[in-house]
C-alpha positions in Angstrom: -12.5 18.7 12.8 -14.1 17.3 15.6 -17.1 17.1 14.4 -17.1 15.1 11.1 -15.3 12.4 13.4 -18.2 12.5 15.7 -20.5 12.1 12.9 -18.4 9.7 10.6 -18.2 7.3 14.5 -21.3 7.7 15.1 -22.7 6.5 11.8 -19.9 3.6 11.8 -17.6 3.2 15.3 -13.9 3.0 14.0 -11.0 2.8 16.2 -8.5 6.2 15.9 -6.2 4.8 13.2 -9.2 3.6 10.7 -10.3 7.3 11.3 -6.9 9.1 10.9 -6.9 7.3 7.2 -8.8 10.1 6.0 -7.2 12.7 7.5 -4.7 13.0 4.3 -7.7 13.4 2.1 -9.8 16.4 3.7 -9.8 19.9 2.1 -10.7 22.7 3.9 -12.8 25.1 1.9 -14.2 28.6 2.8 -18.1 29.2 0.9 -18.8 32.9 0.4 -22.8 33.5 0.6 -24.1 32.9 -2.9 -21.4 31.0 -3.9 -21.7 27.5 -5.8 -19.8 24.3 -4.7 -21.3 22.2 -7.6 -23.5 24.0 -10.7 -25.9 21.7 -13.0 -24.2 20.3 -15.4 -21.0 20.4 -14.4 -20.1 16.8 -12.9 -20.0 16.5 -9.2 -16.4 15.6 -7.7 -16.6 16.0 -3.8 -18.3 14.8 -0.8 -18.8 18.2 1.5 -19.3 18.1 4.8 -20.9 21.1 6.4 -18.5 22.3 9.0 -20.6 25.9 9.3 -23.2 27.5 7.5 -26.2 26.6 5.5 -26.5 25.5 2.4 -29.6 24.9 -1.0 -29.8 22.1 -3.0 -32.2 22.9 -6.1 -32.2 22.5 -10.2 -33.7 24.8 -13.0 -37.0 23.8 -14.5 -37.4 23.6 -18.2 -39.4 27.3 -17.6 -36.0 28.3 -16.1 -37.8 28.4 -12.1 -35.5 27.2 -9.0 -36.7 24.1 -7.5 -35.1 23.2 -4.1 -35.5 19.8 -3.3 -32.7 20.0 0.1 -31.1 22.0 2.3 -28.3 21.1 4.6 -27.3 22.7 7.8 -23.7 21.6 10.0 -23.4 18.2 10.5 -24.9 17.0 7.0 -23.1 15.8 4.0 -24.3 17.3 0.9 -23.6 16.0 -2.6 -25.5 14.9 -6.1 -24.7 11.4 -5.0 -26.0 10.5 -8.4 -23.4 12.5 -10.4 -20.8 11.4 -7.5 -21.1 7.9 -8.1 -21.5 8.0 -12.2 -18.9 11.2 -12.3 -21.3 12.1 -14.8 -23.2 15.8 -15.2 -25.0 16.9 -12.3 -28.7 17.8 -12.1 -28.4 20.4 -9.0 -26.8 23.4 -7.8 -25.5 23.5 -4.0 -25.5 26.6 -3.1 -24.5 28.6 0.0 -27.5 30.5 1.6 -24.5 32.2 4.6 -21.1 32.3 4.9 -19.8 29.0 5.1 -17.2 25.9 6.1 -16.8 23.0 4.8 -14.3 19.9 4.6 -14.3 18.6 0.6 -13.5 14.9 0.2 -12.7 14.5 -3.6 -13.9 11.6 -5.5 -11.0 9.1 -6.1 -9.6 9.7 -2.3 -13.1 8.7 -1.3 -12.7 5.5 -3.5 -9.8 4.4 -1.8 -10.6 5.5 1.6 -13.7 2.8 0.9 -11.3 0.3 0.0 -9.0 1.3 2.8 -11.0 -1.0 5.6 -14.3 -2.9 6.1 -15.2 0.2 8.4 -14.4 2.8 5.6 -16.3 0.2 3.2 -19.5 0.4 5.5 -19.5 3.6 6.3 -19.3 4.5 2.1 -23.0 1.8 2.2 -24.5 3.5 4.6 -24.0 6.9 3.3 -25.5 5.8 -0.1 -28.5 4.3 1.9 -29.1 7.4 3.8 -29.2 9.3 0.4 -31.1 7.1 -1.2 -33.8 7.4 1.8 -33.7 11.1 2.0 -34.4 11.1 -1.8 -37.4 8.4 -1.8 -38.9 9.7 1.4 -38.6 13.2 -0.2 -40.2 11.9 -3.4 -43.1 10.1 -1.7 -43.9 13.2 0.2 -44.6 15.5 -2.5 -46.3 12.3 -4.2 -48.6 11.1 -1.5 -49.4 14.3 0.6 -51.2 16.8 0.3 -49.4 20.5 0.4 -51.1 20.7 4.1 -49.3 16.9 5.0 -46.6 18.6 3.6 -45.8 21.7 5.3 -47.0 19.4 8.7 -44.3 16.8 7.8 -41.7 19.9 7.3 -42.7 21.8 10.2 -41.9 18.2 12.3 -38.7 17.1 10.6 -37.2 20.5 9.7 -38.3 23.1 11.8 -35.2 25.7 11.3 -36.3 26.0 7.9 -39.3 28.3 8.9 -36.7 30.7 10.6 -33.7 30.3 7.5 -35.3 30.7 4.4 -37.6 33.0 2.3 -41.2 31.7 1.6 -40.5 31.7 -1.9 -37.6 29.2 -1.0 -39.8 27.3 1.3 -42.9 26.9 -1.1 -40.8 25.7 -3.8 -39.5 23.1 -1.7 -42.9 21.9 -0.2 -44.1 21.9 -3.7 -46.8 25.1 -3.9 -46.8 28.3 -5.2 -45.7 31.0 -2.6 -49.6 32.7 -2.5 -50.6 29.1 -1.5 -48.3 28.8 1.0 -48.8 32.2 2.5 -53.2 30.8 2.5 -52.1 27.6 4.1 -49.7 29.5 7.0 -53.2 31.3 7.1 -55.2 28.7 7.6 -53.2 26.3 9.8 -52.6 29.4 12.3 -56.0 30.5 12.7 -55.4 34.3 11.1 
């Protein structure tokens, strides 16, 4: 449990008994491999927090393909914050990639943890601005880069997804077919 404090005080400092407010609220949940903690269309109700484990957020084209567009390793929340917020149908799958833990805050515990403090209150803005950053900076990369910019801007920022998932994982989430990526590795190494 240590950690999600760590991560929650380092995001907003709040002294022991703002912290111990959500406490009550926390479920404990177990993710088999393969397993689903939100499916599309369904409407997402929790707040997960990876405690262990590692974890794929993607949607189903129209042509029925997987698309990832996240993944999340321990340490990061993971949610459709759209859905979330609207507690209307969700657009993605969160799927465990490994045997997992996570801590589930549900929706209307969240609310009222938010309206618990001005600490809980902040913390709540500052979640939706990360999200919101994560999505736009995701967005402008497959916009304004080029698949090579791309896999560069991955290789920087998130590294351990070259040793934790398939290429055919990885090319959907830079945005390529998995032949392209395999010419680009190619390329970029010098083989």
């Amino acid at each position: 449990m240590d950690a999600i404090k760590t991560v929650i005080t380092s995001i907003v400092p709040m002294s022991d008994d703002e912290y111990s407010l959500m406490l009550p609220v926390i479920n404990r949940m177990n993710v088999k491999k393969d397993s689903d903690l939100l499916q599309q269309g369904d409407i997402c109700r929790h707040i997960y927090f990876i405690e262990s484990g590692f974890f794929r957020m993607f949607y189903v084209d129209y042509k029925g393909n997987e698309i990832n567009c996240r993944f999340a390793k321990p340490n990061d929340f993971l949610v459709d914050f759209a859905s979330f917020i609207t507690q209307k149908t969700a657009h993605y799958h969160c799927r465990a990639m490994e045997d997992s833990k996570v801590i589930a805050l549900e929706y209307s515990k969240v609310e009222n943890l938010y309206h618990s403090s001005p600490n809980w209150s902040k913390f709540g803005r500052l979640i939706a601005e990360s999200a919101y950053l994560t999505i736009i900076e995701r967005e402008e990369m497959l916009h304004f880069q080029t698949p090579e910019e791309r896999y560069k801007t991955i290789l920087k920022k998130e590294p351990y997804l070259f040793q934790l998932v398939s290429q055919n994982q990885l090319s959907s989430y830079i945005g390529i077919k998995p032949e392209s990526l395999s010419r680009l590795r190619k390329r970029m190494t010098g083989r």
